[in-house]
C-alpha positions in Angstrom: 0.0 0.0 0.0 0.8 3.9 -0.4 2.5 5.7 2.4 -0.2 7.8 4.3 2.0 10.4 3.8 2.0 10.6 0.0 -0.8 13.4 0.5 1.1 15.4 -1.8 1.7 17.2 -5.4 4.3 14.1 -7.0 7.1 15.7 -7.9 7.2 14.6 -12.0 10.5 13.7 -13.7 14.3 15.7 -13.7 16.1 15.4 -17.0 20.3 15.5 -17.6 22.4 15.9 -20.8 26.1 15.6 -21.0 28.3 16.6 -24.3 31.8 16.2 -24.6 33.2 14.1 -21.3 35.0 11.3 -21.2 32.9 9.7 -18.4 29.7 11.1 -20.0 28.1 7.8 -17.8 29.2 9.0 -14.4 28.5 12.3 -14.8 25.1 11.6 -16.2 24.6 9.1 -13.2 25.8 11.7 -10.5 23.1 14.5 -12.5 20.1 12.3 -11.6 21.4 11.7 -8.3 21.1 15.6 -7.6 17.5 15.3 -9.0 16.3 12.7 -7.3 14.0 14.5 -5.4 12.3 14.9 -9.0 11.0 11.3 -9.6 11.5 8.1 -7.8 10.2 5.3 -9.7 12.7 4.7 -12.3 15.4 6.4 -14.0 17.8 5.8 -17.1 20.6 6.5 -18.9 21.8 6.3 -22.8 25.0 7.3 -24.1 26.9 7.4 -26.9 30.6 6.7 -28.0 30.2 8.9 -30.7 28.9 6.0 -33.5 26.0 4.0 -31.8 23.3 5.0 -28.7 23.7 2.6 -25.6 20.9 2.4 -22.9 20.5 1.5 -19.0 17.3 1.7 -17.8 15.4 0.1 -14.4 13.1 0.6 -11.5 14.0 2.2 -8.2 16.1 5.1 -7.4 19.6 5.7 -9.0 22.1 4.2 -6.7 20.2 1.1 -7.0 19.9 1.0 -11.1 23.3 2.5 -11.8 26.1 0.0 -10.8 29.6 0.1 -11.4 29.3 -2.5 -13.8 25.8 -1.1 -15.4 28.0 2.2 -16.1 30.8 0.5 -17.7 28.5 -1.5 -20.4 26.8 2.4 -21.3 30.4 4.0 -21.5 30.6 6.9 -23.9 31.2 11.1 -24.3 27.8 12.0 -24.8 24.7 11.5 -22.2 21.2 12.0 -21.2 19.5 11.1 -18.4 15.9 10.9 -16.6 14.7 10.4 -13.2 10.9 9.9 -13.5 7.6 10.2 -11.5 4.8 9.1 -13.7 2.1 11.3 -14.7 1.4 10.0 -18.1 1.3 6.3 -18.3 1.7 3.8 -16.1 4.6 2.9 -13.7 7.0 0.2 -15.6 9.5 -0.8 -17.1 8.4 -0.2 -20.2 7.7 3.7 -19.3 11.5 4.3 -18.1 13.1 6.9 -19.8 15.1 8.0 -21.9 12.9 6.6 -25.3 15.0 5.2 -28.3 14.1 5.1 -31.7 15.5 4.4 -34.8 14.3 5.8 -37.9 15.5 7.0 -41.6 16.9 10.1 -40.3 18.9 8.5 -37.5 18.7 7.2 -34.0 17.6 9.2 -31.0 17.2 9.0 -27.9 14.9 11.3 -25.5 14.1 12.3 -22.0 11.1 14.5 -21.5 9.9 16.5 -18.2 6.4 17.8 -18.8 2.9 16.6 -20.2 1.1 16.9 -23.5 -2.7 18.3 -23.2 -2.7 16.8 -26.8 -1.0 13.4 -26.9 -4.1 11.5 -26.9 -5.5 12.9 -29.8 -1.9 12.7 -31.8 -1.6 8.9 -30.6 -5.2 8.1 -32.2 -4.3 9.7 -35.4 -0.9 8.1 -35.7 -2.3 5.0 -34.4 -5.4 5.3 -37.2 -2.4 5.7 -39.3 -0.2 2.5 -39.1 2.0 3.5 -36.0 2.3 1.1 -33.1 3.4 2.2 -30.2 5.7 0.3 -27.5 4.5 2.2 -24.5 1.5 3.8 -23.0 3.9 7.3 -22.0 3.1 10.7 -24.0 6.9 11.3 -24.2 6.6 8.5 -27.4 4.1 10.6 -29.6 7.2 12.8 -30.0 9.5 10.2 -31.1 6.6 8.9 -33.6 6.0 12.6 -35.1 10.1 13.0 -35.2 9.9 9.9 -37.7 7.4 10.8 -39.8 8.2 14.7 -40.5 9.0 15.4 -43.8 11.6 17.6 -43.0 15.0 16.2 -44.4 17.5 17.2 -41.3 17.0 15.5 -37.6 17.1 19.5 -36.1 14.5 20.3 -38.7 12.4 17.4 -38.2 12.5 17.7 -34.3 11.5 21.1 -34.5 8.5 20.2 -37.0 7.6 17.6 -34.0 7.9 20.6 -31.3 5.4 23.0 -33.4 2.8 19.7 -32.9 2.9 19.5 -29.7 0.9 21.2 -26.6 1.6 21.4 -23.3 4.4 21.2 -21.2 8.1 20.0 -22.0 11.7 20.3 -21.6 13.8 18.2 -23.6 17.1 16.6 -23.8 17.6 14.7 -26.7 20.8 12.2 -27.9 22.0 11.0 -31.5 25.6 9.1 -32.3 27.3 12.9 -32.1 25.1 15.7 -30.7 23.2 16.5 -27.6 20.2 18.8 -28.0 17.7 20.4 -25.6 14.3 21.7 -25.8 11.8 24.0 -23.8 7.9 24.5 -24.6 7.0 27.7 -26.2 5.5 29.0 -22.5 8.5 27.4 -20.3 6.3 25.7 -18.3 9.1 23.2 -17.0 12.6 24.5 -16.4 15.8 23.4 -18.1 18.9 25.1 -17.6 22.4 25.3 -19.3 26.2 25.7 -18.1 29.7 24.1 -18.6 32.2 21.9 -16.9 35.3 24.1 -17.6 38.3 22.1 -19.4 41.1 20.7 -16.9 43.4 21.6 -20.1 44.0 23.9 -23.0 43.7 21.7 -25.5 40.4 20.5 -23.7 37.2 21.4 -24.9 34.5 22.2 -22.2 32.0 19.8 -21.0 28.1 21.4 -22.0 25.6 20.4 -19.5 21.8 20.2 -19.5 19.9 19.8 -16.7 16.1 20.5 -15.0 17.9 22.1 -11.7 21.4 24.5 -11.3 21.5 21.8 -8.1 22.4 19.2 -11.0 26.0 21.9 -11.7 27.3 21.8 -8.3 27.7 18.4 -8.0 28.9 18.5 -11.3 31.5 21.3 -11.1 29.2 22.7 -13.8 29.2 26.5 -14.7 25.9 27.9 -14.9 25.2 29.8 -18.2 21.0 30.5 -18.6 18.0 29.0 -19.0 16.9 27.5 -22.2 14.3 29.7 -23.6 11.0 29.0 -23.9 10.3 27.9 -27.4 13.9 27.4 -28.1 15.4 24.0 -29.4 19.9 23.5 -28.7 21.6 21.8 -31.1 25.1 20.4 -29.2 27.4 18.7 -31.8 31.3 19.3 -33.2 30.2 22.8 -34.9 29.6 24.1 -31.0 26.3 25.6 -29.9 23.4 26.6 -31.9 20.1 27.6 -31.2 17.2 28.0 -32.8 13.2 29.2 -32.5 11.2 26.6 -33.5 8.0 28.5 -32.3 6.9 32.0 -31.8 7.2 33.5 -28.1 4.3 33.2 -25.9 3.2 34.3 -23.2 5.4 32.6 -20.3 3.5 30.6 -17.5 6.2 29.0 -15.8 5.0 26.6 -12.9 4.9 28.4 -9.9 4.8 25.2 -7.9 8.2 24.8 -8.7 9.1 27.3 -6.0 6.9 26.4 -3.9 7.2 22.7 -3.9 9.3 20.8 -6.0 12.3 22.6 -7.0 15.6 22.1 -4.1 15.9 25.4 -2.3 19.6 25.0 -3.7 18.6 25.8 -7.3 18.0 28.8 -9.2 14.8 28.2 -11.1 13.0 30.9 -13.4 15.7 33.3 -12.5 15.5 33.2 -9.1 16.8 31.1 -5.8 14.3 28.6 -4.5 15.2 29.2 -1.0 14.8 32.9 -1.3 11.4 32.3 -2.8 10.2 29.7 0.0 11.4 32.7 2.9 9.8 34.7 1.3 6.3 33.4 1.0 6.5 32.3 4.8 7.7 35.9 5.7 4.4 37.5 3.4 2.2 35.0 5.1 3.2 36.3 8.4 1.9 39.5 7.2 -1.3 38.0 5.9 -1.9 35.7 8.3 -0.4 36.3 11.5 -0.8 34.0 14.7 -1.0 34.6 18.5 1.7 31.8 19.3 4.6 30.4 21.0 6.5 28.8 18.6 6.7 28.1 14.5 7.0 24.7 13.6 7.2 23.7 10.1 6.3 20.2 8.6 9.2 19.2 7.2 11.1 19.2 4.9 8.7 21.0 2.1 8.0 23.8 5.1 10.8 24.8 6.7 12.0 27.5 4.6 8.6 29.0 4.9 8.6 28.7 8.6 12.0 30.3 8.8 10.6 33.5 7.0 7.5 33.4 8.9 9.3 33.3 12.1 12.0 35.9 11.1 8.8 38.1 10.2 6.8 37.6 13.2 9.1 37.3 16.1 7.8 34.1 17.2 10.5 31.4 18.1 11.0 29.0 15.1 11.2 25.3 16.7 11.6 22.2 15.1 8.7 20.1 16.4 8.7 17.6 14.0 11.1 15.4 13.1 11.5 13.7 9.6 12.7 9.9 8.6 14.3 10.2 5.8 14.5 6.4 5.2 11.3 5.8 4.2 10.8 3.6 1.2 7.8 4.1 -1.5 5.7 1.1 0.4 5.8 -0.4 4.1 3.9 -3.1 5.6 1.1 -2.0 7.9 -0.5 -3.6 10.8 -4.1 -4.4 10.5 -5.1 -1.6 13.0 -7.1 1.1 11.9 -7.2 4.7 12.7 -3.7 5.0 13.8 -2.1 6.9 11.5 0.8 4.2 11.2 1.7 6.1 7.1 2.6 9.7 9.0 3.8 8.2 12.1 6.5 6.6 10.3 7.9 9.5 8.5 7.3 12.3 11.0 7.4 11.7 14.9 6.6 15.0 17.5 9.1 16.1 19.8 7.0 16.3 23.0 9.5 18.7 24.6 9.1 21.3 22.0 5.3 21.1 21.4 4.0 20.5 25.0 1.8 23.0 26.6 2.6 25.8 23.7 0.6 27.2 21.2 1.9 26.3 17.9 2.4 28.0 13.8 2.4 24.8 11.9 3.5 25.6 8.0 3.1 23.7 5.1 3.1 24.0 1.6 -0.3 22.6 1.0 -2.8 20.7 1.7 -3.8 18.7 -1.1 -7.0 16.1 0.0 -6.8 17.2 3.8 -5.8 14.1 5.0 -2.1 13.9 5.8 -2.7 17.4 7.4 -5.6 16.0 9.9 -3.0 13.4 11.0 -0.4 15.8 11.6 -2.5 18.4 13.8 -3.8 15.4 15.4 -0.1 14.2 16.1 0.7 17.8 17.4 -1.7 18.1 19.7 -1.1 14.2 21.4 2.0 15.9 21.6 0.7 18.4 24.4 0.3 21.1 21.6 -2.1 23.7 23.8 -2.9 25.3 20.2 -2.2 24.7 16.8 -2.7 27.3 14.1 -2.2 25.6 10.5 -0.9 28.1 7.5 -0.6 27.4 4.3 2.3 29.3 2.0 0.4 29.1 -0.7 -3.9 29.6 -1.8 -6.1 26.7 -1.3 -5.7 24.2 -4.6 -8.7 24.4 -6.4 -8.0 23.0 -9.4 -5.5 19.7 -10.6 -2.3 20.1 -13.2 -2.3 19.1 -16.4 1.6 20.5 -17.3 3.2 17.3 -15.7 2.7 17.5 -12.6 0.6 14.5 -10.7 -2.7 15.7 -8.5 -5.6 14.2 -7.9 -9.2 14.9 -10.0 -10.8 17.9 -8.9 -13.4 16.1 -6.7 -11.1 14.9 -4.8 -9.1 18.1 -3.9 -10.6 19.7 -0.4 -10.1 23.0 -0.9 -12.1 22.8 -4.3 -15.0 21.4 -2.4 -15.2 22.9 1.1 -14.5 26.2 2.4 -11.3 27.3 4.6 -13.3 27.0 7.7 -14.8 23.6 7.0 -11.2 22.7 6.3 -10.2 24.0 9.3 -12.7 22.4 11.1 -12.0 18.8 9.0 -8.4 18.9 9.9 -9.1 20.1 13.5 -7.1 23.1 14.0 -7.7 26.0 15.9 -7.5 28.3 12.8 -5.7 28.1 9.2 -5.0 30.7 6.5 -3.7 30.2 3.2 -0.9 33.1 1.5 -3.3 34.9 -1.1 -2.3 34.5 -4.6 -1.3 37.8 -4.8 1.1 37.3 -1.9 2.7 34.1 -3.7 3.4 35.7 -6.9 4.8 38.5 -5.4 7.5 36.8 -3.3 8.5 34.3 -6.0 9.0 37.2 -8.6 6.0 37.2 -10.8 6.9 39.5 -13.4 10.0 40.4 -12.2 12.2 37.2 -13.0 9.1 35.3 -14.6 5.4 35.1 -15.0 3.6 31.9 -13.8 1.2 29.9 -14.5 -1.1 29.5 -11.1 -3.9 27.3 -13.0 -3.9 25.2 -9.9 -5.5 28.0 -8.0 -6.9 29.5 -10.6 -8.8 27.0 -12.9 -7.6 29.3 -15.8 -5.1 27.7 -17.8 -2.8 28.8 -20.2 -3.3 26.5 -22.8 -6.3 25.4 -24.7 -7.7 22.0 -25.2 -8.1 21.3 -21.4 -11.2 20.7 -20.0 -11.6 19.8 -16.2 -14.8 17.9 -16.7 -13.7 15.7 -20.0 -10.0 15.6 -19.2 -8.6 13.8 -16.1 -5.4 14.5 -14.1 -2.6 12.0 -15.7 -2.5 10.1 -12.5 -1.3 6.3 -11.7 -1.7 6.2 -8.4 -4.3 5.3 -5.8 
């Protein structure tokens, strides 16, 4: 069974590229490791020794796919990598990433971070039309419309494919001799670029890909800038070239990223997570202050936000929760109800800090209610006198269609009950949420990029989505 704690946004998938290393493998391998956080079902690698594409995929995390002896079989100078979460298609084998295909104008491999509001109604068509597909992710309808462009160039072909596409994706992509990366016309995902400097003159330096800067400093990796919405890479012995294979539009980079998913080590959409996450908790401080003791964050995803809402109040930050961080994807439970064994196991109270005070508790979120009931609950067996909940970001009204992995709208609280019968469901003594005007603010909303906030919203950027025909790409429980 699911954790009790998986009453959360999924994080959805962290892509890598490597060009020009001599341990392309390793470096690809330690990539994904720094984006773990991004997907945890499966991951994969392909290379290439500068003639022929060799791949390593599996279930699991990295350390456990990636052996010594898996790396040395997938030896090469050019990489990709991907770390996945499934949001589109179901969790196998058969869904790992990066997909290969060989065609007339050459193999390729790909690795995609996003989801396609339109893949359904490309895969009928092609299907209609001959194609057979090998798995049930939207990532392949790319490879399929790669194949059959009439374009006479890969480059030219892959950017015919982009222009068909809707919907969020970045991109890194792997022939016999280049390395090319790709961002949706609104930027929805991020992707970012840099360099592993030469250890020689004669050296060339190493270009990198990756969804996260966090990816770079494990790397030793120089970052550069972001790949630009719209924009395709093309990474081959010529050097760098880029290209527009769409017009601009307007940018609706996921907010969420900041507030959720992202490492507070990276810089993503221009701007330092961590900042971001201090400074929603210190605005929601302003918003929503609280009569209280102490500020305890649920951790990890809140703590940055409890640090700024601490800083900004005045009020003690504690930590009165602690995390295990070695908790697998499923546990064995004991057949006794109603004891909240899921949270239990990944957060325990610490009865010195909670007893007898009146407690901030901040989170991210609350998604179906749930986890959040068991964790009030938990701080007030605790001897918690109070507990005030707040939120550092609006009530989630709506689910994600742009690759990340919520549940349908019916089954999101905050779309079907009001703060205070939240508040009353999960049993605090009062909760707030950070206005969206408030969260756009302190994560830079037209300053260092404009967001897409469809979650809270209902108003997305794209067309062809409709909540009531078109389900959340979901695969779990």
């Amino acid at each position: 069974m699911m954790p009790s704690g998986s009453d959360k946004f999924k994080d959805e998938c962290g892509v890598v590229a490597i060009y020009a290393h001599p341990e392309a493998e390793k470096l690809a391998y330690l990539g994904l490791h720094a984006l773990q956080h991004r997907g945890q079902e499966s991951a994969g690698i392909v290379t290439s020794d500068g003639t022929c594409l060799q791949v390593h995929r599996g279930m699991g995390l990295v350390a456990d796919i990636f052996t010594e002896e898996a790396l040395a079989k997938i030896r090469g100078t050019l990489a990709i990598g991907h770390t996945r979460y499934s949001t589109t298609g179901d969790s196998a084998l058969l869904n790992a990433q990066p997909i290969m295909a060989r065609c007339h104008k050459g193999n390729i491999a790909l690795a995609h971070n996003g989801n396609l509001v339109n893949a359904h109604e490309i895969r009928t068509r092609l299907e209609n039309q001959g194609s057979i597909f090998q798995t049930t992710s939207d990532t392949e309808v790319i490879v399929h419309l790669i194949a059959q462009s009439r374009e006479h160039t890969l480059p030219d072909a892959i950017a015919d494919a982009l222009r068909r596409i809707e919907g969020a994706f970045s991109l890194v992509m792997i022939t016999p001799d280049r390395i090319m990366a790709a961002r949706d016309a609104r930027g929805f995902r991020p992707l970012v670029m840099g360099r592993v400097p030469a250890e020689t003159v004669e050296a060339h330096d190493t270009v990198v890909f990756a969804s996260e800067t966090c990816a770079f400093d494990l790397l030793g990796a120089v970052y550069e800038r972001e790949v630009k919405p719209g924009e395709l890479v093309v990474v081959g012995r010529e050097g760098v070239h880029s290209r527009f294979y769409a017009p601009a539009q307007p940018q609706s980079s996921c907010i969420f990223e900041h507030v959720y998913f992202s490492r507070p080590d990276s810089i993503v959409f221009g701007q330092q997570v961590e900042v971001s996450r201090e400074a929603l908790g210190r605005q929601l401080a302003r918003e929503a202050p609280a009569v209280a003791d102490i500020v305890v964050p649920v951790p990890d995803s809140g703590v940055s936000a409890a640090m700024g809402y601490a800083h900004e109040s005045g009020i003690p930050f504690r930590f009165g929760l602690i995390r295990n961080h070695y908790v697998g994807r499923t546990f064995i439970e004991p057949e006794q109800h109603g004891r909240d064994f899921g949270v239990k196991l990944k957060l325990n109270p610490v009865r010195s800090v909670l007893a007898g005070k009146r407690v901030v508790l901040i989170d991210d979120s609350i998604v179906r209610g749930t986890t959040s009931r068991k964790i009030v609950r938990m701080v007030r067996s605790a001897g918690a006198s109070e507990v005030h909940m707040r939120i550092s970001c609006p009530p989630t009204i709506s689910p994600c269609f742009y690759g990340v992995d919520t549940p349908s709208k019916r089954q999101l609280i905050a779309a079907n009950k009001s703060i205070e019968e939240i508040r009353d469901y999960i049993g605090a003594d009062s909760l707030a949420y950070l206005s969206l005007e408030g969260m756009k603010k302190a994560c830079g909303d037209g300053v260092t990029a404009q967001y897409c906030t469809a979650c809270y919203t209902g108003q997305y950027p794209t067309s062809g989505v409709d909540i009531e025909e078109i389900q959340p790409a979901t695969t779990q429980p």
